[in-house]
C-alpha positions as a Markdown table, in Angstrom:
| # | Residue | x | y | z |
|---|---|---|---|---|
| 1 | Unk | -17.0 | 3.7 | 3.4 |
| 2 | Unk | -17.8 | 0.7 | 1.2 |
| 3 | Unk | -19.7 | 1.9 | -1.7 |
| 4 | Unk | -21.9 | 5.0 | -3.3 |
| 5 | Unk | -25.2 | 5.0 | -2.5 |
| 6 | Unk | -26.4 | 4.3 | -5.1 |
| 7 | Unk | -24.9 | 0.9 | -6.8 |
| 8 | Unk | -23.3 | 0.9 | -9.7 |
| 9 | Unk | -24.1 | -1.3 | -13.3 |
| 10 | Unk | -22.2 | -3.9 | -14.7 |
| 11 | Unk | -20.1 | -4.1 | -16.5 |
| 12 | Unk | -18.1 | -1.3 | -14.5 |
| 13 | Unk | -16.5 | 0.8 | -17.1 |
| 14 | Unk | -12.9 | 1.6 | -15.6 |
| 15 | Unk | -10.0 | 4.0 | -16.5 |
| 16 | Unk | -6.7 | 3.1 | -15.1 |
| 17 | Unk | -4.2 | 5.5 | -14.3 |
| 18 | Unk | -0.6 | 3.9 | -14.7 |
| 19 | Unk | 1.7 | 1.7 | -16.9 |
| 20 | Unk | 3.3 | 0.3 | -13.7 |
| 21 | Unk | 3.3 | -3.6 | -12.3 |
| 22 | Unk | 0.1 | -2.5 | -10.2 |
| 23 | Unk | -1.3 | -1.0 | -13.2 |
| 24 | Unk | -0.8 | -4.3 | -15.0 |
| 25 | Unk | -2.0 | -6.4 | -12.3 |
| 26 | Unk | -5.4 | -4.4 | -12.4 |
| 27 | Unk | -5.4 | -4.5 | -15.9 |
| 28 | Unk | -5.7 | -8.6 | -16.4 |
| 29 | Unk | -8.1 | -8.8 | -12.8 |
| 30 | Unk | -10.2 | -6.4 | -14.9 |
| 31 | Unk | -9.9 | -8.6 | -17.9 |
| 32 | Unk | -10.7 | -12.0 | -16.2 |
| 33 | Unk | -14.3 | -10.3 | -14.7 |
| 34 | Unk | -17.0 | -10.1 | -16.6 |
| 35 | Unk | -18.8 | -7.4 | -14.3 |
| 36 | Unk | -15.8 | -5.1 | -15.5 |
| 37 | Unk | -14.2 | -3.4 | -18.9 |
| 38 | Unk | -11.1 | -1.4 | -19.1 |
| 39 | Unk | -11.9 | 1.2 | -21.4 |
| 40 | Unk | -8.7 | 3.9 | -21.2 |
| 41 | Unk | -5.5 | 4.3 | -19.9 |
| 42 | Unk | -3.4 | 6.6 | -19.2 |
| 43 | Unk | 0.5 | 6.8 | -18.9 |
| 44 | Unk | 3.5 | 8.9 | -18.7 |
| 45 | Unk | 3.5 | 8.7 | -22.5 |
| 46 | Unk | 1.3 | 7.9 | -25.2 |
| 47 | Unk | 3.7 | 5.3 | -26.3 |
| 48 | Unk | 3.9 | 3.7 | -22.9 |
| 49 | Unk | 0.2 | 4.4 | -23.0 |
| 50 | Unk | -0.3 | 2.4 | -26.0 |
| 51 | Unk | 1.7 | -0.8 | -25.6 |
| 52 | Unk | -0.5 | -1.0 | -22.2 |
| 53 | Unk | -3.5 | -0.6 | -23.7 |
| 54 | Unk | -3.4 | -2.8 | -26.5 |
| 55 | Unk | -4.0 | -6.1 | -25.2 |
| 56 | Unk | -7.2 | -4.7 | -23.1 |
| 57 | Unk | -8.7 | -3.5 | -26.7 |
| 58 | Unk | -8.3 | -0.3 | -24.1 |
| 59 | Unk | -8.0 | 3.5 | -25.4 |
| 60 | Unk | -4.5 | 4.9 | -24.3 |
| 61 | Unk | -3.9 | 8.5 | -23.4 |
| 62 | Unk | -1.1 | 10.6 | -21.7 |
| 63 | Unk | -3.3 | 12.8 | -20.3 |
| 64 | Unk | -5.1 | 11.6 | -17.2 |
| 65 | Unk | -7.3 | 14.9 | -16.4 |
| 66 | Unk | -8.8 | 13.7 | -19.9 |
| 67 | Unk | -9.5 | 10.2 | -18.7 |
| 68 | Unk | -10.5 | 10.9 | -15.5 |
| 69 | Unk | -13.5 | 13.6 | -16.9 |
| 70 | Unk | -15.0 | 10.6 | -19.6 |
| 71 | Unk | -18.6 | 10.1 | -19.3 |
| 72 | Unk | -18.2 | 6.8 | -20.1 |
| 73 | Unk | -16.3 | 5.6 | -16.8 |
| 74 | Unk | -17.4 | 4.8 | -13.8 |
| 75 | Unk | -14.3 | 3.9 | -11.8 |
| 76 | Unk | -11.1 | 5.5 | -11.6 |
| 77 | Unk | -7.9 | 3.1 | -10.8 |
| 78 | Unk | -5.1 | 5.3 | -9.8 |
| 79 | Unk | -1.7 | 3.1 | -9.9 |
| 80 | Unk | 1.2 | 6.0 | -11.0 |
| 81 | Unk | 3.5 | 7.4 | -9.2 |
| 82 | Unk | 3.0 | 8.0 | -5.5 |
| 83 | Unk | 3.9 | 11.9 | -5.4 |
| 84 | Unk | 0.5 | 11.9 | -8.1 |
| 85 | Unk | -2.3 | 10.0 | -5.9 |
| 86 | Unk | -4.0 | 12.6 | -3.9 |
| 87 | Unk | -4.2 | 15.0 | -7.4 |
| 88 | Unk | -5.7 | 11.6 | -9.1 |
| 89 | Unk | -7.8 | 11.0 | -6.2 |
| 90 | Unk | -9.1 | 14.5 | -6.0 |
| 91 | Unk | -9.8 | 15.4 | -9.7 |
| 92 | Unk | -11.8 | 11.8 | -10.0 |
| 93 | Unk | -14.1 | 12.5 | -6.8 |
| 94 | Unk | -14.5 | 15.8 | -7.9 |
| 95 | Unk | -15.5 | 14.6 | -11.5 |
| 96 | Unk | -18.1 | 12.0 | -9.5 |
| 97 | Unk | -16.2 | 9.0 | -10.1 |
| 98 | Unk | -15.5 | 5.9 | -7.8 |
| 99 | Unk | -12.1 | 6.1 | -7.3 |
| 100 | Unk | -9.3 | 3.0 | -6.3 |
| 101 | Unk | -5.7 | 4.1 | -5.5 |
| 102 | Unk | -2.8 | 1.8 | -4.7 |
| 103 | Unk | -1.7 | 2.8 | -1.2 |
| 104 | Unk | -0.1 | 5.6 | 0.0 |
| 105 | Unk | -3.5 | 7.1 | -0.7 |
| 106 | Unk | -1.3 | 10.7 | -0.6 |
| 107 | Unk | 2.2 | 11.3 | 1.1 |
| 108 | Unk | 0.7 | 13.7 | 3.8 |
| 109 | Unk | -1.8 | 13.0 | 6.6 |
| 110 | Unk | -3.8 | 16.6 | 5.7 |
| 111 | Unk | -4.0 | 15.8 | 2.0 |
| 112 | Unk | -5.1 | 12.0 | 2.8 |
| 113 | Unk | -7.8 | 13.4 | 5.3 |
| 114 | Unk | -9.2 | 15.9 | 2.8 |
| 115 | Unk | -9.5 | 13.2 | 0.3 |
| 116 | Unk | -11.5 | 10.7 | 2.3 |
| 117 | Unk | -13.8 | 13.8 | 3.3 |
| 118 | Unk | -14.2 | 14.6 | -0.3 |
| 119 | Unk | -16.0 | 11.3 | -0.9 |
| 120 | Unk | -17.9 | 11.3 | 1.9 |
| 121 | Unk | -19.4 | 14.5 | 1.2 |
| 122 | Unk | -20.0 | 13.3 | -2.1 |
| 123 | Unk | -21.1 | 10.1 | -1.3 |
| 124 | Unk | -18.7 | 8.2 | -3.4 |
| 125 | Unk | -16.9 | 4.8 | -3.4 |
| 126 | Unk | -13.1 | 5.5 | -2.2 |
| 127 | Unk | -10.7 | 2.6 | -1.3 |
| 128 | Unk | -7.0 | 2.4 | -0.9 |
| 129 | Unk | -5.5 | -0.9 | -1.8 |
| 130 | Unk | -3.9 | -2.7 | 1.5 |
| 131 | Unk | -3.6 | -6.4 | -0.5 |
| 132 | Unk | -0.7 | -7.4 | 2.2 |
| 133 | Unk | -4.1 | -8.0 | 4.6 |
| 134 | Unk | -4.6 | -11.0 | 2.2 |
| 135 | Unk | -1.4 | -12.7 | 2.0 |
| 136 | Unk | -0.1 | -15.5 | 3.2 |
| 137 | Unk | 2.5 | -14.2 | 5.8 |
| 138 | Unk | -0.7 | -11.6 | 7.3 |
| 139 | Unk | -3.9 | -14.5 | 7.2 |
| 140 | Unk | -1.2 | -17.3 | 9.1 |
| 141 | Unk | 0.0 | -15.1 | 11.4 |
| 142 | Unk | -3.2 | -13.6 | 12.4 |
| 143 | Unk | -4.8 | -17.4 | 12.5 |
| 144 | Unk | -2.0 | -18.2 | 14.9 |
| 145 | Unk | -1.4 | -15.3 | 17.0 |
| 146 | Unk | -3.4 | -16.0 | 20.0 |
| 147 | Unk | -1.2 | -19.1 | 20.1 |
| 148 | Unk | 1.9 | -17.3 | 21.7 |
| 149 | Unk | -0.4 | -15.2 | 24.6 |
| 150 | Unk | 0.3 | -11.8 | 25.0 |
| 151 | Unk | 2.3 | -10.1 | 22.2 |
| 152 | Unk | 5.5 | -8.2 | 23.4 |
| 153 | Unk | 8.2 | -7.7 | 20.8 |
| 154 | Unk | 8.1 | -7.8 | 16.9 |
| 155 | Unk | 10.9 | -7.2 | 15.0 |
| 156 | Unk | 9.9 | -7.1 | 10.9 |
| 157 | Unk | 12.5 | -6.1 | 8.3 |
| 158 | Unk | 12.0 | -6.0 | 4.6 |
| 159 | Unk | 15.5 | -5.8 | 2.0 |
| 160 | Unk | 15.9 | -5.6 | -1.6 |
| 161 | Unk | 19.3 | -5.3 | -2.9 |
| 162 | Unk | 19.2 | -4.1 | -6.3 |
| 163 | Unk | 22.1 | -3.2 | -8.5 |
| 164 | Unk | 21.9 | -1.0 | -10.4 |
| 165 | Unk | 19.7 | 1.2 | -8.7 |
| 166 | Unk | 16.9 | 2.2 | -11.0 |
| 167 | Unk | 16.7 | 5.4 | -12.2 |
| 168 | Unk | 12.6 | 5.7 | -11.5 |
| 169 | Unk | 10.1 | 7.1 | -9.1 |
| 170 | Unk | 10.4 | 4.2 | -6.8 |
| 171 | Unk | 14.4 | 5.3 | -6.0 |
| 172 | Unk | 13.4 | 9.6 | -5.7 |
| 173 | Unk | 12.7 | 11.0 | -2.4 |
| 174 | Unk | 10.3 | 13.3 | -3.8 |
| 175 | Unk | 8.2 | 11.1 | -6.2 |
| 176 | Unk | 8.2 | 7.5 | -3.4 |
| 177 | Unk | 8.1 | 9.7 | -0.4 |
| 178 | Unk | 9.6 | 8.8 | 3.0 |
| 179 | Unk | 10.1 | 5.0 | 2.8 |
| 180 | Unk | 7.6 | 4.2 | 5.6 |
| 181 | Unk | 5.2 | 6.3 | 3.8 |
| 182 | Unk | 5.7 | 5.3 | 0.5 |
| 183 | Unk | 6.5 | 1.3 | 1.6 |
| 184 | Unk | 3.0 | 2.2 | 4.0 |
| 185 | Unk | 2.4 | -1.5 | 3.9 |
| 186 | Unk | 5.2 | -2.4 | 6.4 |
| 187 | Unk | 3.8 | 0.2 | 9.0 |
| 188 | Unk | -0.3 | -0.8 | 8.1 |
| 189 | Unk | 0.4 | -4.6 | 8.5 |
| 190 | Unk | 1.3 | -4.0 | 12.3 |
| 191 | Unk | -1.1 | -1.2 | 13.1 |
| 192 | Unk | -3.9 | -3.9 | 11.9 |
| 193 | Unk | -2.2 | -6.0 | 14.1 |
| 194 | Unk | -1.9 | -4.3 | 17.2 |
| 195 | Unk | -3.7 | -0.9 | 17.3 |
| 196 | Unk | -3.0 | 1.9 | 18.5 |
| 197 | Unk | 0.8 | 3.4 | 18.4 |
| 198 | Unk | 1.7 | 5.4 | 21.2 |
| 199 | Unk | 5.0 | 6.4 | 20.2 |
| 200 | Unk | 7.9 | 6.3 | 17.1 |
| 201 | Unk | 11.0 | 6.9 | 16.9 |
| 202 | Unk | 12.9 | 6.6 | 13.2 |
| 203 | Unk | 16.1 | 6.8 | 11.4 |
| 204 | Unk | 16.5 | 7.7 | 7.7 |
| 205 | Unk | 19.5 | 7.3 | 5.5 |
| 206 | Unk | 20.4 | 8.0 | 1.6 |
| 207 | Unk | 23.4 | 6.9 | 0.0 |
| 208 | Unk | 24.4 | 9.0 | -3.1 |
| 209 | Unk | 21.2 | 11.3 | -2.9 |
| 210 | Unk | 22.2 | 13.9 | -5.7 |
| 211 | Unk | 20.2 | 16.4 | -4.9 |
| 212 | Unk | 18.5 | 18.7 | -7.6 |
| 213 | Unk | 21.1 | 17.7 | -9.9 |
| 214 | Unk | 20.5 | 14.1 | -9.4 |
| 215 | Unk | 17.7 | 13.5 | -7.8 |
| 216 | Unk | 17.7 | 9.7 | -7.4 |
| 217 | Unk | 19.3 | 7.4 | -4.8 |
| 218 | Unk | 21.3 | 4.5 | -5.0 |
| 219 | Unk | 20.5 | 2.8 | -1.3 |
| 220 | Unk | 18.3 | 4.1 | 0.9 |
| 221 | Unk | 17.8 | 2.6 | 4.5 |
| 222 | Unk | 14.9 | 3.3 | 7.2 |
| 223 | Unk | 14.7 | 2.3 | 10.7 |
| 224 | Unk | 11.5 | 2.7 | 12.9 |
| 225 | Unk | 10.9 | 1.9 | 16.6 |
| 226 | Unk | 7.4 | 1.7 | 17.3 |
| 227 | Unk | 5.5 | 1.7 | 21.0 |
| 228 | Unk | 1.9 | 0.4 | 20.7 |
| 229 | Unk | -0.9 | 1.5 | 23.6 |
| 230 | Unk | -0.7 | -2.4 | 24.3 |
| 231 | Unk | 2.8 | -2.4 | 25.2 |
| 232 | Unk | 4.1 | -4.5 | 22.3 |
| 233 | Unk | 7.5 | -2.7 | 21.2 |
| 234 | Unk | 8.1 | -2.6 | 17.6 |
| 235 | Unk | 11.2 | -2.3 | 15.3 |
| 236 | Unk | 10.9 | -2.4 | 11.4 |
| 237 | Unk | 13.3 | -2.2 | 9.1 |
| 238 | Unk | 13.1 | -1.1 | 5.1 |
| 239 | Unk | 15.8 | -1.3 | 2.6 |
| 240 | Unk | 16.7 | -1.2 | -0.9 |
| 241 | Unk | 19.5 | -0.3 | -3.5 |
| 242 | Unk | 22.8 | -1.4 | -4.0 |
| 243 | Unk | 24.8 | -1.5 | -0.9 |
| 244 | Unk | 22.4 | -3.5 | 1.0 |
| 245 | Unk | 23.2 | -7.0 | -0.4 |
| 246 | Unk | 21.1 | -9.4 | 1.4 |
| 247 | Unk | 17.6 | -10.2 | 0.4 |
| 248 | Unk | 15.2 | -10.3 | 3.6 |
| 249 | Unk | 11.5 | -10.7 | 4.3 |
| 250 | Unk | 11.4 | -11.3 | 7.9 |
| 251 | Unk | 8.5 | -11.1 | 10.6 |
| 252 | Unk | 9.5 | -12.5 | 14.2 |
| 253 | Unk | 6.7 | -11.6 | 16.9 |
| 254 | Unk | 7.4 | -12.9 | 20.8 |
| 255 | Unk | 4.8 | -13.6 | 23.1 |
| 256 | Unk | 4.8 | -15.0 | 26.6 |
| 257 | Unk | 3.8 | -18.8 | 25.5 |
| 258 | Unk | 6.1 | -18.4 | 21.9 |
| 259 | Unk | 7.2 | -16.9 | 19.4 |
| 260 | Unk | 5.8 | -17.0 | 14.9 |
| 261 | Unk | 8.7 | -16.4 | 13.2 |
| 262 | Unk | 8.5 | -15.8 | 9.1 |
| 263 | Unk | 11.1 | -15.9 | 6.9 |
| 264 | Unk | 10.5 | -16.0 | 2.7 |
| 265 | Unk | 7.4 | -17.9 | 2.6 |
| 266 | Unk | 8.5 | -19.9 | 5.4 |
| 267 | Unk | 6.7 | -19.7 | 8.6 |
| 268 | Unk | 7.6 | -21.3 | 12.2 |
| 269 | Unk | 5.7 | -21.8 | 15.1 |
| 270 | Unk | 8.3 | -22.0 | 18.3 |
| 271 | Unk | 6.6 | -23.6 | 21.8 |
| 272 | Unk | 8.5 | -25.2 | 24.6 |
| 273 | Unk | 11.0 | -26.1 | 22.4 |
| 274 | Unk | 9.0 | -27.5 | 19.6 |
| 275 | Unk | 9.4 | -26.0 | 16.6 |
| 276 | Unk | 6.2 | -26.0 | 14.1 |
| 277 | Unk | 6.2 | -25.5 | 10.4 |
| 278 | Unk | 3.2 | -23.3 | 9.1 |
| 279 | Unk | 1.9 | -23.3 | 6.0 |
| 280 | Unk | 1.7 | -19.9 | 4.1 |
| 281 | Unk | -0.6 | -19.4 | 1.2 |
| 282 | Unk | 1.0 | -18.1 | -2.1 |
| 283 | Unk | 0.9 | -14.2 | -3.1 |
| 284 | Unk | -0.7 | -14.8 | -6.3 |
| 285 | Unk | -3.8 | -13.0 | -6.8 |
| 286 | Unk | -4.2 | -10.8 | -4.3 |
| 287 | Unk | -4.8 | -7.9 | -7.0 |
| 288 | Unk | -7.2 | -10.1 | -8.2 |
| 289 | Unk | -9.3 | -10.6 | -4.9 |
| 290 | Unk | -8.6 | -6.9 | -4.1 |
| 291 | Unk | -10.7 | -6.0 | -7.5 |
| 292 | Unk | -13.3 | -8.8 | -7.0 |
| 293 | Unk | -13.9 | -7.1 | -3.4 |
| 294 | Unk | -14.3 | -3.6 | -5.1 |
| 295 | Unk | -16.4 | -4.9 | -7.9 |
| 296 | Unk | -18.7 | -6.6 | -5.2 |
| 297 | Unk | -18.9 | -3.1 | -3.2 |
| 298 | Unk | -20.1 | -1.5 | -6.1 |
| 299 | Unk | -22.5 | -3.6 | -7.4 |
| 300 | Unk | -23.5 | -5.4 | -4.0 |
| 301 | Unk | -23.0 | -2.8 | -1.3 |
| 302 | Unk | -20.6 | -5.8 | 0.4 |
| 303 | Unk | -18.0 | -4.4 | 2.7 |
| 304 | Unk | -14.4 | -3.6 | 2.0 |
| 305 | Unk | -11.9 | -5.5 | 4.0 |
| 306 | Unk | -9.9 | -2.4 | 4.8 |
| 307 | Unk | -11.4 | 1.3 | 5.3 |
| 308 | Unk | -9.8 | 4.3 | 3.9 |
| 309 | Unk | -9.3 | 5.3 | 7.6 |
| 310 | Unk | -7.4 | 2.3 | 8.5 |
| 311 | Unk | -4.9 | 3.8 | 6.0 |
| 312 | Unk | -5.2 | 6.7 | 7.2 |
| 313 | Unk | -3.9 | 6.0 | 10.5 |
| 314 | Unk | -1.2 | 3.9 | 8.8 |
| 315 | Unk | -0.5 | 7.2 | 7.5 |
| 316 | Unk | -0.4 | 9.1 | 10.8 |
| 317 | Unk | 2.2 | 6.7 | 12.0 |
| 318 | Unk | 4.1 | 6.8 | 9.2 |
| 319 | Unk | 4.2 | 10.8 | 9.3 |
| 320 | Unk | 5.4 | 10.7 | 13.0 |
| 321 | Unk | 8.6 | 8.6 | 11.7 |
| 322 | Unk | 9.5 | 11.0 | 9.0 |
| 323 | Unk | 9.0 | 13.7 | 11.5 |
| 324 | Unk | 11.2 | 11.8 | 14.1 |
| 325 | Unk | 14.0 | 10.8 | 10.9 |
| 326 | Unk | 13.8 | 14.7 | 10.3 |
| 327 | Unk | 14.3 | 16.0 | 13.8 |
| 328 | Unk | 16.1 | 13.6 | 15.5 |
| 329 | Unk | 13.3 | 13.1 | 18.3 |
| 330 | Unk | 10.6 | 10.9 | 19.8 |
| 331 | Unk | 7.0 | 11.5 | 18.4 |
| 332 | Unk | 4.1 | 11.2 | 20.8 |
| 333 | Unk | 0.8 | 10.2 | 19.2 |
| 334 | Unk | -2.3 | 10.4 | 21.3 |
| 335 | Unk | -3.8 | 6.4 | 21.3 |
């Protein structure tokens, strides 16, 4: 889905859900277009709410069933906590709103699918941010992919030591979701990749999960072993907190005439041998284009670069690795 049927005016009067870095980022790509205006936001608190708000001449509110039934917005940004999407997303379609959520769009495949029929019943704009499809890493790698033949063997892990742990949504089971849900990026990135996954097998693991008592962790670690319908074999790795130390983005994918291999924002292209340096494009912006691409739907009819189903199956893959960290066994997906 790209857009309602019926375009939308400009400026694009917006009511953003979140106080978060996300929220933020929206928040000055909203400032820096003139087809847009950030008229309310809403946080956790009104005080949060209204240190946000200030320097966007916004309204702030703690109550986002409030902002989300305005007649004077058009678009709803949902950028809060990720246990909270799917009610944002819902309660915004239902009100008639175009509605943006940062990804996961919600933290189960049922609630996801019910949300993207809910707008095409009602003929409304939905998109879920996937702004890793813009980066640097993602646009070199796909540019020079066909370079190293046949794809075989990836091997992408993602690390952020962080100490102390935080105690916020990002670090509670319940509120982030299972990693590879809640990180969806990581999974989305090689789905877009490579298709069609066949086959996952994951490994989950807390340290100093408190339970109801205390509900946040201090580390947590997640393993995922992915089969794809074109026979490239997967492993992914996704780590944060304070007993994992060493700071990693790293993507290496094999093929049988090389290998890309990216590390920071370094890439390499190995042949024969030779060993090329590649050039990756800095990360800055990429909330910006994301909102110039949503603003263009809306008032163009020009097509997103990613669909809400493209998440969606993200999602599905995702879901089989927290059913496989939960049971201990293989899950089988139909490509």
């Amino acid at each position: 889905m790209v857009a309602a049927l019926s375009p939308l005016v400009a400026p694009i009067r917006v009511g953003l859900i979140g106080t978060g870095h996300a929220a933020r980022s929206r928040s000055q790509a909203l400032l820096s277009d003139d087809r847009a205006q950030l008229v309310a936001v809403a946080g956790h608190t009104l005080d949060r709410a209204t240190t946000f708000a200030q320097p966007y001449s916004a309204e702030a509110t703690a109550d986002w069933q409030s902002l989300v039934h305005r007649s004077d917005i058009d678009l709803i940004m949902v950028c809060h906590v990720n246990n909270g999407h799917a009610a944002a997303v819902r309660t915004a379609l239902e009100a008639g709103k175009a509605v943006v959520v940062e990804y996961p769009l919600a933290l189960s495949v049922d609630a996801a699918q019910e949300l993207i029929a809910l707008a095409q019943t009602r003929q409304l704009f939905l998109h879920v941010e996937h702004i890793e499809l813009w980066g640097g890493l993602h646009q070199t790698l796909k540019a020079h992919l066909a370079t190293i033949g046949r794809p075989a063997y990836v091997r992408y892990k993602t690390v952020v030591p962080k100490s102390p742990a935080p105690k916020k949504w990002s670090y509670h089971s319940e509120q982030f979701g299972f990693p590879l849900v809640g990180a969806l990026s990581r999974l989305h990135r090689l789905t877009n990749l490579f298709g069609a996954v066949t086959a996952v097998s994951s490994q989950l693991q807390y340290d100093d999960d408190g339970g109801e008592a205390q509900p946040y962790y201090n580390t947590c670690r997640c393993t995922a072993q992915l089969t794809f319908a074109n026979g490239v074999l997967a492993e992914v790795f996704y780590g944060k907190g304070e007993q994992v130390w060493q700071p990693a983005r790293y993507m290496e994918i094999q093929g049988d005439r090389g290998a890309l291999i990216f590390e920071g924002d370094q890439g390499t292209l190995l042949q024969d041998g030779i060993s090329q340096p590649l050039t990756l494009a800095a990360r800055r912006g990429l909330f910006a284009q994301d909102t110039a691409a949503v603003l263009d739907a809306l008032l163009a009819g020009k097509p997103m670069y990613v669909s809400p189903q493209e998440s969606l199956y993200a999602l599905t893959v995702a879901a089989a690795a927290e059913r496989s960290a939960a049971t201990g066994q293989t899950i089988y997906l139909s490509a």
